[in-house]
C-alpha positions as CSV (number, residue, x, y, z in Angstrom):
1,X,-8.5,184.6,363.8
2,X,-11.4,186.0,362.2
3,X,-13.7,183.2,363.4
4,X,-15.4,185.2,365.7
5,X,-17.0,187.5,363.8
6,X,-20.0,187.3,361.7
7,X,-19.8,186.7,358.0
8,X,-21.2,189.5,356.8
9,X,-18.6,191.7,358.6
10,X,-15.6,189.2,357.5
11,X,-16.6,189.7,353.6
12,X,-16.4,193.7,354.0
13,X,-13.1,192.9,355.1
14,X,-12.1,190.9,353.6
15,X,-13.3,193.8,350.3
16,X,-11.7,196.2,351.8
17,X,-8.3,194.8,352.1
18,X,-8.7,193.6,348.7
19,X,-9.1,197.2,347.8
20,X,-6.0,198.2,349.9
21,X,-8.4,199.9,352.6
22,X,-6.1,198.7,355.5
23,X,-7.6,201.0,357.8
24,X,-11.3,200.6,356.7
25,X,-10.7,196.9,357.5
26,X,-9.1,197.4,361.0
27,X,-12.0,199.7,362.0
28,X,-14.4,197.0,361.0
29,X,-12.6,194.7,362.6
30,X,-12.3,196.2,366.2
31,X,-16.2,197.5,365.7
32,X,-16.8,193.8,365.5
33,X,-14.4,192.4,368.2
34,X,-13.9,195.0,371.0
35,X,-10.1,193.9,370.4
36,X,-7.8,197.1,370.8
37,X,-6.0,198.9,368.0
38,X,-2.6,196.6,367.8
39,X,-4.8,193.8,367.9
40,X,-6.7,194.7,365.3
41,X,-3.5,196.1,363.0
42,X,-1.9,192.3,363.5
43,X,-5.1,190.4,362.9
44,X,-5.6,192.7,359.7
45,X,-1.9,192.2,358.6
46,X,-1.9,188.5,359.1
47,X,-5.6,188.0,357.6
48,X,-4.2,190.2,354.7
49,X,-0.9,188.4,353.7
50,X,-3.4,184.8,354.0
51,X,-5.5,186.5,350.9
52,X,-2.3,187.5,349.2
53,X,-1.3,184.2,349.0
54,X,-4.5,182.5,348.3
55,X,-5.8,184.7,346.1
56,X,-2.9,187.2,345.0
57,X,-5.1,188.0,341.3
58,X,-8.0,189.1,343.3
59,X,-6.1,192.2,344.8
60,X,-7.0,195.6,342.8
61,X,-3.5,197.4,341.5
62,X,-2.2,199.5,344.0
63,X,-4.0,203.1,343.9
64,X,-1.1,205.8,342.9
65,X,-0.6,208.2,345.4
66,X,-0.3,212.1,343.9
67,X,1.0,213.5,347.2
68,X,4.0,215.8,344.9
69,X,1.3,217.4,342.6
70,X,1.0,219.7,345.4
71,X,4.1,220.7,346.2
72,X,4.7,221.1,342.2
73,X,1.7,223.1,342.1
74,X,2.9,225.3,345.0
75,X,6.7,225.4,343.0
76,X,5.4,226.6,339.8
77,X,3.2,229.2,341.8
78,X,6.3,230.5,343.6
79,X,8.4,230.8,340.6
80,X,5.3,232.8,338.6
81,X,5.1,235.0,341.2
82,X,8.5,235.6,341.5
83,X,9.1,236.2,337.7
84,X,6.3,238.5,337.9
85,X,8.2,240.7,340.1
86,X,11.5,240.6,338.5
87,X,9.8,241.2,335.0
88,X,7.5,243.7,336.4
């Protein structure tokens, strides 16, 4: 699957999906092949879930994702402003 490609290329891959950078990985991947985006997704997928197998210690923790602290920011912001005005 990832035969084709020089080894150089493969070992950034192969870092970045060990570093959950999916889409790092597929751009590499299609930079190096030519192959079109689904391609590259199901070569990436495939190639990934090898490496979890083989070498399932060698995969970082998954990063945490803070996509509410905004939305909680934006809350508390709202209810300040509004118990500005009813105090005020």
């Amino acid at each position: 699957m990832l035969s084709q490609i020089p080894e150089s290329t493969r070992e950034e891959i192969e870092r970045a999906i060990f570093e959950h950078e999916k889409i790092k990985a597929i751009k590499l991947y299609r930079r190096s092949t030519g192959a079109s985006l689904m391609d590259s997704k199901r070569a990436i997928e495939e190639f990934a879930n090898e490496l979890r197998s083989a070498h399932p210690e060698r995969f970082l923790a998954e990063p945490v994702r803070s996509g509410c602290l905004g939305v909680i920011g934006v809350s508390f912001a709202l209810l300040g402003a509004l118990l500005w005005r009813v105090t005020g």
